[in-house]
Phi, psi and omega in degrees: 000128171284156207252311187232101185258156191197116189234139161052044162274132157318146156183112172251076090076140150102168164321340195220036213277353174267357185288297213304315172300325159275021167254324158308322186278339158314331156117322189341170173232149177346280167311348196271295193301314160333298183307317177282315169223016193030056161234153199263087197294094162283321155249146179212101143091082170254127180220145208214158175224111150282113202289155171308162182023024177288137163281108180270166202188120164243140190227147171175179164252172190291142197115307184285018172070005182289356157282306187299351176318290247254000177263320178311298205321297202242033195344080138307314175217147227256122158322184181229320188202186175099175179230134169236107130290132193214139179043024181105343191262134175266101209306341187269329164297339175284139166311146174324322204277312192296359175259322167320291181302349155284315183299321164283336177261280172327301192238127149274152171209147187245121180302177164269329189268356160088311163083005172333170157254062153008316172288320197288174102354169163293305176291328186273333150327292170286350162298351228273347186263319148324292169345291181290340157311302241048049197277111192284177212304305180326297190294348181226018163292302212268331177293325202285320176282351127338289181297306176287355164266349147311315178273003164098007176228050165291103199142313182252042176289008185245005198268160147276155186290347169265026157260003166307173106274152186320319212268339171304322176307305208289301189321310123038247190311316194297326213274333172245038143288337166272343162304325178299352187041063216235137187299328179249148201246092212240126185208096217273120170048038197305288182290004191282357160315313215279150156276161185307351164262339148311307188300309200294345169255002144287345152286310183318292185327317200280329191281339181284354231238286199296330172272010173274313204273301180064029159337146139293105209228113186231136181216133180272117168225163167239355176263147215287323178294347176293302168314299192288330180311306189244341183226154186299343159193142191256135175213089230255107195303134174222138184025064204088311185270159150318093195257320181189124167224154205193196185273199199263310197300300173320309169294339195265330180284332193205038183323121174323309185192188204298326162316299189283315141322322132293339187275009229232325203303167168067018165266167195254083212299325209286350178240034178237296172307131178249158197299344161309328164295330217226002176289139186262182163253158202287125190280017170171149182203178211189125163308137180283350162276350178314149148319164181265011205271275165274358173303285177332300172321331199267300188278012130307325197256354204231351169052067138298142163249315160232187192227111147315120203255164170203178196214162182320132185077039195022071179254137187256148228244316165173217187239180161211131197254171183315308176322317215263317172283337178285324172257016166290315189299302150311335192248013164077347165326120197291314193235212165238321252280327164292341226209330195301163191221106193283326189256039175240002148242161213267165180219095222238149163276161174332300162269039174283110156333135164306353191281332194269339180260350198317280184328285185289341180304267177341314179263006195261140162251034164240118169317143183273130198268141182239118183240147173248169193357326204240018161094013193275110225284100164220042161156207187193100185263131206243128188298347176279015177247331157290336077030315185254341156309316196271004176222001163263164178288306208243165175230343200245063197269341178278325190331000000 
């Protein structure tokens, strides 16, 4: 279910943003309309859908409008054209009093500059937002302490914020943005502040945070690893425009265009990609009730050594080799149900990083079976498919 639909949005820079929409419609380019009216395309025709409780990633380099996006959402700064819905409601469309009260209810948002009050406290920092409800003191006493235990900084609701370290500010701000309890989570460049081992464990937090919470979350970075880190799907800016979105494993598997493909290069697909991306299907497998007959018959025609056996509903049981069917065969044997070999092949689920199979792909000369929960056979990973995952753009051209 969408939690936030955002259709044809607009944002134009100057004095005149609606000639700057006809000129978009004329085709003109960024540099083209500057140049001609000094007006600035900050967005141009975005249109985007966001799931309940989903981590969203606007992603870009500076410059590419994934910020003025996420300032349009709680229009800090006022479209130029377009629809933002949240909960059915359309945001552009609201009265003055009713966009104060989504902004207090509905949506929080967390800074990069962290945005403290310097004069406050910790705690009456994250009440500040309660405050301004007129949420009474008890009561929003007892939420800012919630919230700071959540974030791990329970002790210091008496410090001011220039006793802090950087990465304490940002808990800070994250927490009190959660005291508001807001259904969307808005969090523009939250880490990018941070030095980098401080930053990489406010990502572990934010990922530990979200499986408590299950929060609706668009969070702004321009760096990719981060991007790949924290969300459930990526949407990736370029001058403005929309260029591609998608899960982490999909842009890294299927870069949209060559932008994206550079932007993508150098990333370490094996701790992105899962065997799911990259599994073929079995070019063939046999019921543990067949004759050893037709067993034979499959690894013949398929220059087989072995074979994968399964039972009704491809739930899979193990393998059987020629040898073993030749001498099934021999001995008049009715079925497989005797020759199968349960514990000779390895079994990973569907989402198990490429990183993990790397080691049994390799030392195994029986494809690695990717089976889900109930043992159900649903695919096979083979090394030249791993193997072609860790230095191409695409990893599943066999499927």
């Amino acid at each position: 279910m969408s939690k936030l639909i955002v259709k044809n949005l607009f944002k134009i820079f100057g004095t005149n943003p609606k000639h700057g929409l006809r000129m978009i419609e004329k085709g003109k380019s960024k540099d083209e309309i500057l140049k001609s009216s000094g007006l600035t395309v900050g967005i141009n025709d975005v249109s985007f859908e966001v799931e309940e409780g989903e981590t969203f990633v606007v992603m870009g380099l500076s410059g590419s409008g994934k910020s003025t996006v996420i300032r349009c959402l709680n229009r800090l700064i006022e479209p130029t054209s377009g629809e933002i819905i949240i909960n059915g409601q359309d945001i552009l469309k609201m009265k003055k009093q009713e966009l104060i009260e989504t902004r207090r209810r509905t949506m929080s948002m967390v800074f990069q500059n962290f945005a403290l009050l310097p004069n406050r406290t910790v705690i009456t920092n994250v009440e500040y937002g309660l405050e301004v409800q007129g949420i009474p003191q008890k009561d929003r006493r007892l939420k800012a302490e919630e919230a700071l235990k959540l974030v791990g900084l329970e002790g210091y609701e008496s410090s001011y914020p220039n006793q802090l370290s950087g990465g304490m500010k940002q808990r800070v701000g994250l927490a009190r943005a959660l005291a508001n309890d807001p259904e969307i989570l808005l969090m523009d460049e939250a880490f990018s502040a941070l030095d980098p081992l401080i930053r990489s464990d406010m990502q572990d937090e934010l990922i530990d945070l979200q499986q408590k919470m299950k929060k609706t979350i668009i969070f702004i970075t321009h760096d990719l690893d981060e991007a790949i880190k924290l969300g459930d799907r990526i949407m990736l800016m370029k001058d403005g425009r929309l260029i591609q979105i998608g899960r982490p494993e999909e842009i890294l598997s299927n870069p949209a265009d060559e932008y994206v493909e550079r932007f993508v290069h150098g990333v370490d697909r094996s701790d992105v990609l899962t065997v799911s991306d990259i599994m073929v299907k079995p070019w063939t497998t046999v019921n543990i009730n067949k004759n050893p007959h037709v067993a034979l018959t499959e690894c013949k025609k398929y220059g087989l050594e072995t074979l994968m056996v399964v039972r009704e509903g491809r739930i899979l049981e193990g393998t059987v080799t020629v040898d073993t069917i030749k001498k099934a065969i021999t001995e008049k044997k009715t079925s497989l149900h005797d020759i199968v070999e349960k514990d000779k092949i390895n079994k990973v689920s569907p989402d198990c990083k490429i990183k993990e199979v790397i080691g049994l792909t390799l030392e195994s000369s029986i494809p690695l079976a990717v089976v889900d929960e109930s043992q159900k056979l649903l695919g096979v990973i083979i090394k030249s498919n791993v193997l072609r995952a860790l230095i191409t753009k695409g990893g599943n051209d066999n499927a």
